[in-house]
ZABA-538508 format. One record per residue (C-alpha): residue in one letter; residue number from 0; x, y, z. Coordinates in steps of 0.1 Angstrom, whole numbers. Example, Ala and Ser with C-alpha at 12.3 -4.5 7.8 and 13.67 -1.06 7.14 Angstrom:
// ZABA-538508
<aa=A, i=0, xx=123, yy=-45, zz=78> .
<aa=S, i=1, xx=137, yy=-11, zz=71> .
This chain:
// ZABA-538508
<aa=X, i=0, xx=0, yy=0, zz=0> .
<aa=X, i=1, xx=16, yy=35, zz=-13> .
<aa=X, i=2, xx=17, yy=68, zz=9> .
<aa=X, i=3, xx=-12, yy=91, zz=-10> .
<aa=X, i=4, xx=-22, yy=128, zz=-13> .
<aa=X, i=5, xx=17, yy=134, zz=-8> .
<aa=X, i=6, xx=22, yy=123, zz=25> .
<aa=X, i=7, xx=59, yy=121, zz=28> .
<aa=X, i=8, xx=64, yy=109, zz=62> .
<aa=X, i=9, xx=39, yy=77, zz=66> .
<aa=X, i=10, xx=35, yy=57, zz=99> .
<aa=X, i=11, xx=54, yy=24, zz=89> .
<aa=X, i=12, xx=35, yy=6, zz=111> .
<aa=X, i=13, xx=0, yy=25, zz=101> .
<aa=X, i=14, xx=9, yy=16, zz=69> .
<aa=X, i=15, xx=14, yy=-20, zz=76> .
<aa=X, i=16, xx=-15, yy=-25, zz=98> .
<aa=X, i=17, xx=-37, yy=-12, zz=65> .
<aa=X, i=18, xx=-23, yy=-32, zz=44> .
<aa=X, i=19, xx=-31, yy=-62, zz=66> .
<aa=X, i=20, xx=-64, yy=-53, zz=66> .
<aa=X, i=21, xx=-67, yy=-50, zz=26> .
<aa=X, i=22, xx=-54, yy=-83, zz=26> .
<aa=X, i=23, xx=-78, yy=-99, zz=46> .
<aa=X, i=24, xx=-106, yy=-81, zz=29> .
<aa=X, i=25, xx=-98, yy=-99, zz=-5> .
<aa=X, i=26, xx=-97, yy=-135, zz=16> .
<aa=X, i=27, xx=-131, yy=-147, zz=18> .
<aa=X, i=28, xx=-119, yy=-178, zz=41> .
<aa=X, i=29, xx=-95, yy=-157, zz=63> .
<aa=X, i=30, xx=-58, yy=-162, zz=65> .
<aa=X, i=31, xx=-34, yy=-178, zz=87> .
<aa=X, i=32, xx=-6, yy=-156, zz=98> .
<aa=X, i=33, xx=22, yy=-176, zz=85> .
<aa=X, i=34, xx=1, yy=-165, zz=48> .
<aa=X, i=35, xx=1, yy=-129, zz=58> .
<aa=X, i=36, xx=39, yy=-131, zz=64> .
<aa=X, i=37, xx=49, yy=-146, zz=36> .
<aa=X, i=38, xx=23, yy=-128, zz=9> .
<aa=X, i=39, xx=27, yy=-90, zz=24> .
<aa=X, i=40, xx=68, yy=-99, zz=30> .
<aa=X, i=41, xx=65, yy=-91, zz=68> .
<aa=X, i=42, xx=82, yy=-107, zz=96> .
<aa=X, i=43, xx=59, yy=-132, zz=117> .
<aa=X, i=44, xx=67, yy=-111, zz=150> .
<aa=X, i=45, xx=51, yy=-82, zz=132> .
<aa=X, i=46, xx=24, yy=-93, zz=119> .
<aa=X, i=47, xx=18, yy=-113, zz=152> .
<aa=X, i=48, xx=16, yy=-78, zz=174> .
<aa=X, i=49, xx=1, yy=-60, zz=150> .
<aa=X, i=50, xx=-30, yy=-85, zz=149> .
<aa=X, i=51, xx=-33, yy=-89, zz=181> .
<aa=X, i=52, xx=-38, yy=-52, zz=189> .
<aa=X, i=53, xx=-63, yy=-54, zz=160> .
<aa=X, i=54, xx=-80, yy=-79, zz=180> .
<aa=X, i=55, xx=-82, yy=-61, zz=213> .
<aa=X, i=56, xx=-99, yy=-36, zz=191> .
<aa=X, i=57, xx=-123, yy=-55, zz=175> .
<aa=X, i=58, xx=-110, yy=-49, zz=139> .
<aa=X, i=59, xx=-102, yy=-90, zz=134> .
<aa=X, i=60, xx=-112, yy=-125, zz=145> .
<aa=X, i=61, xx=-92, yy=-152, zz=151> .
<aa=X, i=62, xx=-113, yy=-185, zz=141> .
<aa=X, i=63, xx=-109, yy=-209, zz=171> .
<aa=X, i=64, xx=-106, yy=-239, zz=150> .
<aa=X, i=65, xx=-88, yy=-234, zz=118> .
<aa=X, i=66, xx=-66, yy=-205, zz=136> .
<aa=X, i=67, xx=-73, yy=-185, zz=103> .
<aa=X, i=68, xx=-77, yy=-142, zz=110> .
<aa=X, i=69, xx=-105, yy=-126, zz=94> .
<aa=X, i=70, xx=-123, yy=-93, zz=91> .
<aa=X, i=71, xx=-141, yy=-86, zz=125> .
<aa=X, i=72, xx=-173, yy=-69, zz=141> .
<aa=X, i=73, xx=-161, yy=-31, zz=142> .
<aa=X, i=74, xx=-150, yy=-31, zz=103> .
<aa=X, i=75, xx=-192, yy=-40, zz=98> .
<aa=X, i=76, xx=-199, yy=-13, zz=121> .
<aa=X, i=77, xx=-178, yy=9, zz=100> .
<aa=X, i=78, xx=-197, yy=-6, zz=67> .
<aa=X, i=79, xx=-230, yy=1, zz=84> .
<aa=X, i=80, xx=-215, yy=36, zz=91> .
<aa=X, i=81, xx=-206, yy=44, zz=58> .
<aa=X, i=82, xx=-237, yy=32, zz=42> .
<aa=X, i=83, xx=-257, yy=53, zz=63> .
<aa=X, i=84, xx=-237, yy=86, zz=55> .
<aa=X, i=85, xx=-236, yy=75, zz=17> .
<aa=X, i=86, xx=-275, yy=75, zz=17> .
<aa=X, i=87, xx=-275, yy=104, zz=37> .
<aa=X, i=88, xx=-259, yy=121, zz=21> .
<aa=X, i=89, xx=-275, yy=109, zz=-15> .
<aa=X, i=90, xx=-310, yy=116, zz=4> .
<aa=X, i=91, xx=-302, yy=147, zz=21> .
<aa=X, i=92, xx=-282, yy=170, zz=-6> .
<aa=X, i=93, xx=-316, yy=178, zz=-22> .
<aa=X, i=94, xx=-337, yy=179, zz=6> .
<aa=X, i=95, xx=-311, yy=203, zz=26> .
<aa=X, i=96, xx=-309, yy=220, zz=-5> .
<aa=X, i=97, xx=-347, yy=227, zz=-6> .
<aa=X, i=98, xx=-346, yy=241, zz=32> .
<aa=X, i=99, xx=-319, yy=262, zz=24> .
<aa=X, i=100, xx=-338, yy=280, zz=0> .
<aa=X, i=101, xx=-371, yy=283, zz=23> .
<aa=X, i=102, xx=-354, yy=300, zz=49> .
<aa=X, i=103, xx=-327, yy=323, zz=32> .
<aa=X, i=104, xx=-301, yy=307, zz=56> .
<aa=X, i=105, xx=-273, yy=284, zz=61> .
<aa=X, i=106, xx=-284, yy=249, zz=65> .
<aa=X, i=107, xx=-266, yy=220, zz=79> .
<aa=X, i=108, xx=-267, yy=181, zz=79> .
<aa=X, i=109, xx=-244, yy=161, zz=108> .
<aa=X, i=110, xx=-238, yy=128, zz=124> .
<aa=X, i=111, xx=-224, yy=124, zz=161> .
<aa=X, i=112, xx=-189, yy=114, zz=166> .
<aa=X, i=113, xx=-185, yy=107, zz=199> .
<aa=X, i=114, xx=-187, yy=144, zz=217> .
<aa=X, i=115, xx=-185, yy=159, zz=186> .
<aa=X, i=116, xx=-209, yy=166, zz=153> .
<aa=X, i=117, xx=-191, yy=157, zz=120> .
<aa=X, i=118, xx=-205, yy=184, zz=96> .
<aa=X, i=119, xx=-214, yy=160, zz=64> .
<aa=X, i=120, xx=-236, yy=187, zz=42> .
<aa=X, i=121, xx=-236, yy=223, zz=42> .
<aa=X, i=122, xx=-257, yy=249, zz=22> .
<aa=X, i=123, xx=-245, yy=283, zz=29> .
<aa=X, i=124, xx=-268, yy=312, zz=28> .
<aa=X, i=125, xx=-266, yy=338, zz=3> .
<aa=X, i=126, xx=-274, yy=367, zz=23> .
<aa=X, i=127, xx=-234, yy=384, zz=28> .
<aa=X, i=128, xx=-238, yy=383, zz=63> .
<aa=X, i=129, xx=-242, yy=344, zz=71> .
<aa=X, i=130, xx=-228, yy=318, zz=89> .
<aa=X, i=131, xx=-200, yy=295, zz=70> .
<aa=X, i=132, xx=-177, yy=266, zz=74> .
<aa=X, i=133, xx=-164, yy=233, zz=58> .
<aa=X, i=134, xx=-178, yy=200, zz=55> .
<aa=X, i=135, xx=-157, yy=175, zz=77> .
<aa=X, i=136, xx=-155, yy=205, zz=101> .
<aa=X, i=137, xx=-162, yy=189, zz=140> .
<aa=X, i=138, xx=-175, yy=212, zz=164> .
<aa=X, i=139, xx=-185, yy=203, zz=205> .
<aa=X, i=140, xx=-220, yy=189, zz=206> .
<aa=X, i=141, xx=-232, yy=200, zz=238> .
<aa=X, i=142, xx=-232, yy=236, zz=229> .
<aa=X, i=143, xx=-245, yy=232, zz=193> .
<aa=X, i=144, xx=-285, yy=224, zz=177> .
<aa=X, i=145, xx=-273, yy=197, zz=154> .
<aa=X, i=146, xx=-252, yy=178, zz=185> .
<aa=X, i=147, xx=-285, yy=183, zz=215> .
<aa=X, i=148, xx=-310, yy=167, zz=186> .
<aa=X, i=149, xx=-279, yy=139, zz=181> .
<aa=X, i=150, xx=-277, yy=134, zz=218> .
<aa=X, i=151, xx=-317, yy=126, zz=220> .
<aa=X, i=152, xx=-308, yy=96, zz=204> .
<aa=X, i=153, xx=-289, yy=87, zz=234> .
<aa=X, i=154, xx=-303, yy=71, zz=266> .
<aa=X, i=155, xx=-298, yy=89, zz=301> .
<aa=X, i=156, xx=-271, yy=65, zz=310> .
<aa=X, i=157, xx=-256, yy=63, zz=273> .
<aa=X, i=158, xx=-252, yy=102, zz=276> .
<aa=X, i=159, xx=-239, yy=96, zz=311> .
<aa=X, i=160, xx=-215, yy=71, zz=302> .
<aa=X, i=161, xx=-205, yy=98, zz=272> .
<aa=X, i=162, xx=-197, yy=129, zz=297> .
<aa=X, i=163, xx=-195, yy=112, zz=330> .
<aa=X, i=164, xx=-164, yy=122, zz=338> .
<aa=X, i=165, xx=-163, yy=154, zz=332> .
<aa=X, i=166, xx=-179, yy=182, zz=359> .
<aa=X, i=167, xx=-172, yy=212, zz=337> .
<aa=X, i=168, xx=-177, yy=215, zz=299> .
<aa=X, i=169, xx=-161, yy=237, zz=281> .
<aa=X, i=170, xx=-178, yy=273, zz=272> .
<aa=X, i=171, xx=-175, yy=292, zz=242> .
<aa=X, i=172, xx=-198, yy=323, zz=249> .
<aa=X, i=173, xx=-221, yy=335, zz=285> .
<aa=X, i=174, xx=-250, yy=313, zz=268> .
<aa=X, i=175, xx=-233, yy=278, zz=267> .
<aa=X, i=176, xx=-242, yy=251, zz=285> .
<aa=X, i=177, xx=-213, yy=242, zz=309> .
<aa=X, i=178, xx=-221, yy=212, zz=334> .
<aa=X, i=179, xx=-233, yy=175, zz=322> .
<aa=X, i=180, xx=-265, yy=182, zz=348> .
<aa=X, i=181, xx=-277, yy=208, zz=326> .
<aa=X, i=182, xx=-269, yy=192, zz=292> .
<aa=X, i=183, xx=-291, yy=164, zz=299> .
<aa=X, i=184, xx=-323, yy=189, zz=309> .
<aa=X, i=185, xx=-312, yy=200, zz=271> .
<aa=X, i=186, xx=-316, yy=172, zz=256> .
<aa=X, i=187, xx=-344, yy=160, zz=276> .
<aa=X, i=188, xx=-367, yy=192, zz=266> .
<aa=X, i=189, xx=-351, yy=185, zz=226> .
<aa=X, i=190, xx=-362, yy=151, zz=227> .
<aa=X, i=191, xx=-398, yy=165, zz=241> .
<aa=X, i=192, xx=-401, yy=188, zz=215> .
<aa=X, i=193, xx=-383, yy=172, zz=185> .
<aa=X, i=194, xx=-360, yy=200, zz=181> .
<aa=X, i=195, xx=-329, yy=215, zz=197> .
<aa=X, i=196, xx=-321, yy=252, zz=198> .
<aa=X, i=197, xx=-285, yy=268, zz=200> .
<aa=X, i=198, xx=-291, yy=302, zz=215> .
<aa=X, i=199, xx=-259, yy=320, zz=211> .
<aa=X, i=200, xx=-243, yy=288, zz=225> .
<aa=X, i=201, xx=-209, yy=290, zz=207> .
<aa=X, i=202, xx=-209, yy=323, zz=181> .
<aa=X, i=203, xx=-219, yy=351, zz=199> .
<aa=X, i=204, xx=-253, yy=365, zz=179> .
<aa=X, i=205, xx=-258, yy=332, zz=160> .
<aa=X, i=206, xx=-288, yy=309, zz=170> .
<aa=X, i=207, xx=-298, yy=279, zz=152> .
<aa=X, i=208, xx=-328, yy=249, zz=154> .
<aa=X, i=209, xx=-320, yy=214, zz=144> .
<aa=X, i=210, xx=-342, yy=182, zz=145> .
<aa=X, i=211, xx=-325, yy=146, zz=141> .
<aa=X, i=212, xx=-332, yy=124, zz=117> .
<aa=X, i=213, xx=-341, yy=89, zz=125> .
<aa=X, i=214, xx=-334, yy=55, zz=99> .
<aa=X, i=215, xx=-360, yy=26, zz=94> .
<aa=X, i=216, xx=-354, yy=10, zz=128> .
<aa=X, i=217, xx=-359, yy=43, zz=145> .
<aa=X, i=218, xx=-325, yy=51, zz=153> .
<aa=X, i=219, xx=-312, yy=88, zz=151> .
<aa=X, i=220, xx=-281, yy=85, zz=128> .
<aa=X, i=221, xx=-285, yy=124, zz=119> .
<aa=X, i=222, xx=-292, yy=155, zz=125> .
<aa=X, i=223, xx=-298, yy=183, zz=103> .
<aa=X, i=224, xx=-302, yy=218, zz=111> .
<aa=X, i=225, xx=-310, yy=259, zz=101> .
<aa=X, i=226, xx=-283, yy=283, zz=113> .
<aa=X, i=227, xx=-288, yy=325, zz=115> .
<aa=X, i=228, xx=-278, yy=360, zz=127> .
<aa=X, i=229, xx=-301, yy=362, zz=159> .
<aa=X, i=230, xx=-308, yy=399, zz=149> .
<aa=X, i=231, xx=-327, yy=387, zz=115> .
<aa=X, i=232, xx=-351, yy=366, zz=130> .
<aa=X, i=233, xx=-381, yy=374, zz=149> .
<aa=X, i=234, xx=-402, yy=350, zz=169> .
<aa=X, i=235, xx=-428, yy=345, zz=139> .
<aa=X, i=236, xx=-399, yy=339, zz=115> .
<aa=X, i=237, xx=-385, yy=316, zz=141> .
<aa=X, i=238, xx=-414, yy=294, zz=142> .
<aa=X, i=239, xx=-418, yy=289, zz=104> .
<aa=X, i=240, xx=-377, yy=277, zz=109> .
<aa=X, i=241, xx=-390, yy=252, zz=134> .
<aa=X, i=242, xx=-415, yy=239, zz=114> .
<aa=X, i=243, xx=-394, yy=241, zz=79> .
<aa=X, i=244, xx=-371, yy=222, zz=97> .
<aa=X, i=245, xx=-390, yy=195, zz=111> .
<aa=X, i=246, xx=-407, yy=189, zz=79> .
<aa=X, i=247, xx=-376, yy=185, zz=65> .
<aa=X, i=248, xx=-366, yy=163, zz=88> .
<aa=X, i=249, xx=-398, yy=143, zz=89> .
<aa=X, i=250, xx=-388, yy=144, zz=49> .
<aa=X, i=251, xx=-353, yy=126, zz=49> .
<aa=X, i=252, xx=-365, yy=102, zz=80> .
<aa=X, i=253, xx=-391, yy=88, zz=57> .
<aa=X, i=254, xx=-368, yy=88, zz=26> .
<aa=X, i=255, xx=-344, yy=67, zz=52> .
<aa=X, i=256, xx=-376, yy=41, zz=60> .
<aa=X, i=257, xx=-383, yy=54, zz=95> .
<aa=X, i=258, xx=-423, yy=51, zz=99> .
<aa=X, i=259, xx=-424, yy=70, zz=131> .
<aa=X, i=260, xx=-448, yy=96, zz=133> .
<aa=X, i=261, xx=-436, yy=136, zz=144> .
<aa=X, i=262, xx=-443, yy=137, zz=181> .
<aa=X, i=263, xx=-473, yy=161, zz=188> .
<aa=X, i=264, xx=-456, yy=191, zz=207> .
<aa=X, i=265, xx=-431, yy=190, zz=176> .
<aa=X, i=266, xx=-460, yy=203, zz=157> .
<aa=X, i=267, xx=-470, yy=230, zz=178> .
C-alpha cells in the first residue's frame, strides 16, 4: 500500500497495519498468519503484534478452529456507518438544499462522533452576512442544535457514560451550556419537542434549530439543522424555521424508512 495525497512521512507501522487489513478483505476464508507473512513480505513477529492489537480492538477474528484471521465486528460497524452517510448524504443533498432555500439561511446536515458533530452537508446562505464553514469540520455537541438533537438519540445512561467524567464543559460564549447536569435537561426538553435550539451557544449573535433524523429502525443517525444572525429573526420567522425544519426532517427520515410519526408538541 503507497503513501497518497503526498504524504511524505507515513506511519510504517499505520501503513502495515492497513495493508493487513486489505489483505484480509480480498480473503473470503480468512488467512493464517504464516500467509500474511509470507504474501505481504513481513516478519511473523510483526504481523503477530500487530494482529493482536487489532483484536483487542475488535477490527479482526481469530477462528478458534482453523486459527485463520478474518475481518471482524467493528470493520461492519464501520460498513454500516458508511452506508448510512452515503445515503444520507444521496437523500439529504436535495432535501437540505430545498430548506436552504425556504429559509434564506445556512443549512446543515451532521452525524455524532463521539462528543462531537461531523458536519457532512452544508448549504450556505446567500445573504453576505451568514454563517459558514467546511464540510468535515467537528464542532463540540453540547453547545450546538445539530449535536443536542444527536444526543436525544442517546439514553440517560448512554449520555452519562458519554460525559460522565467530566464536571465542567467547556464554554465558548455567557449562553453555553457548561455542566453534564444541565446538558441532559437540554436534551431532555429536545427530545420533548423534537428539536434542539443553540441560543448563542458558541458564536456570539448566531442561533440555530435542528431536528434529528431517524433510519427505518428508529434510530437517530443524523441531524440536520438551520443556522442564522439572531438579529434577522423574529419570533414569527423563528417558528416557520422550526416547522421548515421538522418537515424537513420528517422528509429525509421517511426517505431513510423510518415510519415514526412527528411527536405532537413538535408540531406546535
Amino acid at each position: 500500500m503507497k503513501a497518497t495525497n503526498g504524504n511524505k512521512y507515513p506511519v510504517k507501522s499505520v501503513v502495515k497495519t492497513l495493508t493487513i487489513l486489505e489483505h484480509l478483505g480480498r480473503s473470503p476464508n480468512g488467512t493464517s498468519l504464516t500467509e500474511i507473512s509470507t504474501k505481504l513480505r513481513l516478519g511473523k513477529s510483526t504481523v503477530h503484534r500487530l494482529l493482536a492489537t487489532l483484536r483487542d480492538h475488535d477490527f479482526v477474528w481469530l477462528e478458534p478452529n482453523s486459527y485463520r484471521y478474518i475481518l471482524g465486528a467493528r470493520i461492519l460497524q464501520l460498513s454500516e456507518q458508511l452506508n448510512h452517510q452515503s445515503i444520507l448524504i444521496r437523500y439529504g443533498e436535495p432535501i437540505l438544499a430545498k430548506l436552504a432555500h425556504a429559509t434564506g439561511e445556512t443549512c446543515n446536515l451532521g452525524v455524532l462522533d463521539r462528543r462531537s458533530v461531523l458536519y457532512l452537508i452544508m448549504k450556505e446562505s446567500k445573504n453576505p452576512f451568514r454563517m459558514s464553514g467546511q464540510v468535515g469540520k467537528r464542532l463540540p455537541a453540547h453547545c450546538t442544535a445539530l449535536g443536542k438533537a444527536l444526543l436525544t438519540g442517546l439514553t440517560r445512561e448512554e449520555l452519562s457514560e458519554l460525559y460522565g467524567k467530566e464536571k465542567k464543559l467547556e464554554t465558548f460564549t455567557d449562553n453555553t451550556v457548561s455542566t453534564v447536569s444541565d446538558l441532559l435537561q437540554h436534551v431532555e426538553k429536545s427530545r420533548h419537542n423534537g428539536y434542539a435550539v443553540d441560543n448563542e451557544e458558541i458564536y456570539p449573535g448566531v442561533s440555530c434549530v435542528a431536528t434529528p433524523i431517524r433510519d427505518h429502525s428508529g434510530r437517530v443517525v443524523s441531524a440536520i439543522s438551520v443556522s442564522f444572525p439572531k438579529h434577522r429573526v423574529d419570533a414569527r420567522t423563528l417558528q416557520q424555521f422550526k416547522s421548515l425544519v421538522l418537515g424537513a426532517g420528517g422528509d429525509l427520515s421517511r426517505q431513510l424508512g423510518c415510519q415514526e410519526p412527528v411527536a405532537a408538541e413538535s408540531r406546535r
